[in-house]
C-alpha positions in Angstrom: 67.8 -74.4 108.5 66.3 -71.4 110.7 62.8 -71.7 111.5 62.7 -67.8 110.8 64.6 -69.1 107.1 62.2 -68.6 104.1 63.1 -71.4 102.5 61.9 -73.9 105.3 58.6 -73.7 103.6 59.2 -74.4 100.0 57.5 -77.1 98.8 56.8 -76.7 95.5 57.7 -74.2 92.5 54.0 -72.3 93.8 54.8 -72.1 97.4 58.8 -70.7 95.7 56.9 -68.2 94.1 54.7 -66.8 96.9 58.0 -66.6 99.1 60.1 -64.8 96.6 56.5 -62.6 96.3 56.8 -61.8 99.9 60.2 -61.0 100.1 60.3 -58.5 97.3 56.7 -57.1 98.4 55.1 -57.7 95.0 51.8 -59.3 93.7 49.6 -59.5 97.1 52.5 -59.2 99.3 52.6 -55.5 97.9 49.5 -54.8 98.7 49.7 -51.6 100.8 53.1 -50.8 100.4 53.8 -47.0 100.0 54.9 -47.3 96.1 54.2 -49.5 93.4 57.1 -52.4 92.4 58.9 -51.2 89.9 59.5 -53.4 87.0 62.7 -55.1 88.1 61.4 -56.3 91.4 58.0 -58.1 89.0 61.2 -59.2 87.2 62.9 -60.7 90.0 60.2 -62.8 91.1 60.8 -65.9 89.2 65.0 -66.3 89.8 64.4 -65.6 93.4 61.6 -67.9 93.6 64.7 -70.4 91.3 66.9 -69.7 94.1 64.6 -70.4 97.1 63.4 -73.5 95.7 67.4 -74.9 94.9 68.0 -74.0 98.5 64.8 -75.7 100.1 64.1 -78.8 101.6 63.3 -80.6 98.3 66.3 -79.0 97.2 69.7 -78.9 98.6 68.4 -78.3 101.9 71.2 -75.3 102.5 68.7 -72.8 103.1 69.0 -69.0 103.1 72.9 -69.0 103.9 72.9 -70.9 100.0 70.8 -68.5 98.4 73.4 -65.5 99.5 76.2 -67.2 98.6 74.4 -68.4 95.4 73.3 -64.5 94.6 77.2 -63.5 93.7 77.9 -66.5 90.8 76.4 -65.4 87.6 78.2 -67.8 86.0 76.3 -69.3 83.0 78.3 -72.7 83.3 79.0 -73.2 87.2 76.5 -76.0 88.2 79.1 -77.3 90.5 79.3 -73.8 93.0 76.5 -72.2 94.7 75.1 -69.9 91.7 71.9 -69.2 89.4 73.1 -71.9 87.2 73.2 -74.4 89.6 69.4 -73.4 90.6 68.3 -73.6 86.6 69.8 -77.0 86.5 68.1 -77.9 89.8 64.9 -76.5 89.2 65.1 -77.9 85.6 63.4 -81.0 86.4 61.0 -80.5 89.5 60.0 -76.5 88.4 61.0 -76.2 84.7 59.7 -72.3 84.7 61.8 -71.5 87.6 64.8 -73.3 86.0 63.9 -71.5 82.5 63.6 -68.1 84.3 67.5 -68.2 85.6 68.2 -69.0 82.2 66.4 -66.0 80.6 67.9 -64.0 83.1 71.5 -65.1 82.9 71.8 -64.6 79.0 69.5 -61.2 78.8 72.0 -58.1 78.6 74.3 -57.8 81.4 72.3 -54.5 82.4 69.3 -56.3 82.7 70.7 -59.4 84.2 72.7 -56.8 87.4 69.6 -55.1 87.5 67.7 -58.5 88.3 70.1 -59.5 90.7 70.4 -55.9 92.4 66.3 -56.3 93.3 66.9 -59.9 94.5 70.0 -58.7 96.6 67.9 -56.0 98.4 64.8 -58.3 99.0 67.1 -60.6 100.5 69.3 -58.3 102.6 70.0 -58.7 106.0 70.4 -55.3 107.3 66.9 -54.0 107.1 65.2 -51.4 108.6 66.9 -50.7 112.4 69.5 -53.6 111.3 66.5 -56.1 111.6 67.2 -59.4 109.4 64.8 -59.7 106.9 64.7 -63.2 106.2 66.8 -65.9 107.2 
């Protein structure tokens, strides 16, 4: 993992959280920022946090490159692939809510679920402003 890699960090379901908080500039990441979150970025918080945690050192250890390849499989029952099931299943024991969180966000309507994943995609992205990677 990239020293510059977000999820190098991530130590616990807390320290998930405050990373996925930064990347999608809500809570006191957000303070500042020229317009409020909207509510699907506050939603994102918790699966992103999910996904960090699966891809940091006390997970998998695959870092960032795992969380983008992760971000595409929606697939309720892949736990084998990169994907937001396999992060509820890993979180499901060390950071139950995180794990629980996928879940909710994986059988909610497929609007809401695409909506969800949309914010995490673009807090995640790697052409940001000038073409400067955001994390990772």
């Amino acid at each position: 993992m990239r020293s510059d890699d977000p999820t190098v960090d991530v130590d616990s379901a807390h320290a998930a959280i405050v990373q996925a908080e930064s990347l999608l500039s809500v809570g006191r990441a957000g303070l500042g920022r020229s317009r409020p979150a909207d509510v699907w970025e506050v939603q994102a918080v918790q699966p992103l946090a999910a996904l960090l945690f699966a891809a940091s050192p006390v997970g998998n250890g695959q870092g960032m490159d795992w969380v983008r390849a992760a971000l595409a499989n929606v697939d309720p029952e892949d736990v084998r692939s990169p994907g937001w099931a396999y992060a509820a299943l890993w979180c499901s024991v060390s950071a139950p809510v995180l794990g629980q969180s996928v879940v909710r966000t994986l059988t909610c309507d497929c609007r809401q679920r695409d909506s969800i994943v949309a914010a995490v995609r673009a807090a995640i992205d790697t052409d940001g402003p000038l073409g400067q990677r955001r994390c990772g």
